[in-house]
C-alpha positions as a printed Julia matrix, in Angstrom:
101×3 Matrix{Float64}:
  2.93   22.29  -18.69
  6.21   21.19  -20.95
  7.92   20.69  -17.94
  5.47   18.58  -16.47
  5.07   16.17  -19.84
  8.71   16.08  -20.13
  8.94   14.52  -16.54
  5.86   12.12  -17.52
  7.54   11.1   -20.25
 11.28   10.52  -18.59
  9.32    8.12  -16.21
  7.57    6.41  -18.64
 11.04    5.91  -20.36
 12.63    4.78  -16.98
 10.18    2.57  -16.11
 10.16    0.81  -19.69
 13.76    0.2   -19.57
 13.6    -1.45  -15.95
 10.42   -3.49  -16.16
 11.65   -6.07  -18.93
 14.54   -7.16  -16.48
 12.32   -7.44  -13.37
  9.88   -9.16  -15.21
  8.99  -13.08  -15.73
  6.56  -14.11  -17.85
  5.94  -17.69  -17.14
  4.93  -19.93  -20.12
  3.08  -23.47  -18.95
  1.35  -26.37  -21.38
 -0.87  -29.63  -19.79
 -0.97  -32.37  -21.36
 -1.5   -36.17  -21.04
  1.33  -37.44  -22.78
  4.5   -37.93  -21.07
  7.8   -36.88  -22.83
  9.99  -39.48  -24.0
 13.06  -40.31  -22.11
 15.73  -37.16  -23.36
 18.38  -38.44  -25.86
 22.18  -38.26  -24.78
 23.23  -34.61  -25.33
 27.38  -34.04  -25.37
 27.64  -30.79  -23.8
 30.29  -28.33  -25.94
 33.22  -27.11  -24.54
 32.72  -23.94  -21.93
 32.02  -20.79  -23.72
 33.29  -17.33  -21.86
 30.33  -14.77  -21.67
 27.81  -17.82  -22.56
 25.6   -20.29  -20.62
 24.37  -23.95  -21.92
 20.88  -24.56  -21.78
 20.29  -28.78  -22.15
 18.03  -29.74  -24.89
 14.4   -30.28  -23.86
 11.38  -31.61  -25.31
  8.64  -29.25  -27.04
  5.15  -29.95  -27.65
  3.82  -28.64  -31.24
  0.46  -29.3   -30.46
  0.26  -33.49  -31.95
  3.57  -34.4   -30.52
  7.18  -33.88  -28.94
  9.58  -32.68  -30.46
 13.38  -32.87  -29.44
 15.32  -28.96  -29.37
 18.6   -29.3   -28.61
 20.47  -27.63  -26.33
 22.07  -23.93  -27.39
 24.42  -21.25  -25.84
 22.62  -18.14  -23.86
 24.64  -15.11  -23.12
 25.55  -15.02  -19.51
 23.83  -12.46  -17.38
 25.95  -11.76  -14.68
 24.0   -11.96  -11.25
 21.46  -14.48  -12.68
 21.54  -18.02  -13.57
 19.73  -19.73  -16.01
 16.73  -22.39  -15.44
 15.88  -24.76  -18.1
 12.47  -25.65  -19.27
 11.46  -28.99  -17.99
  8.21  -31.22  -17.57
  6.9   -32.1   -14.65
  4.11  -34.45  -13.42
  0.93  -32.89  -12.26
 -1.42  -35.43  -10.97
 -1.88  -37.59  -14.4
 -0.99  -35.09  -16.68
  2.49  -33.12  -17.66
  3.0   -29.51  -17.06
  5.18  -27.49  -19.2
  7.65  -24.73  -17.79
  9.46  -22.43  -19.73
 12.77  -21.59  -19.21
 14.13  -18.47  -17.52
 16.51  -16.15  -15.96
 16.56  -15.9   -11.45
 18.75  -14.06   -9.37
């Protein structure tokens, strides 16, 4: 019985380590209000071990708001894709950024 709660517990621990790298959780908003044109970022010089996200803009709920762009740690493998707005039909859609293969 030991044995067998051990082993259920090893794979439990296994498979919590593994599924937050195989995972994407995709965050989306709609709204009717386009997002202003984006302001002229100067992208910092290259970074080793990091990635540069451009600045993008955020909706608090009233309006947009500008977050500029910031270093991510590289993940080697993966690339990075920033959050962006999109049209959909006469709305805007939201979509988080993320990490793909």
């Amino acid at each position: 019985m030991r044995m067998q709660i051990l082993a259920g517990g090893l794979l439990l621990a296994i498979g919590a380590a593994v599924a937050p790298v195989n995972s994407h959780a995709a965050v989306g908003v709609v709204i009717g209000v386009a997002p202003p044109v984006a302001p002229v970022e100067v992208i910092p010089a290259a970074r080793v071990g990091y990635d540069w996200t451009p600045g993008y803009w955020h909706w608090n709920g009233y309006r947009h708001v500008w977050v500029s762009g910031y270093w991510l740690r590289s993940r080697p493998g993966w690339h990075w894709v920033a959050p962006r707005w999109s049209a959909y039909g006469p709305r805007w859609r939201y979509s988080a950024g993320y990490w793909a293969r």
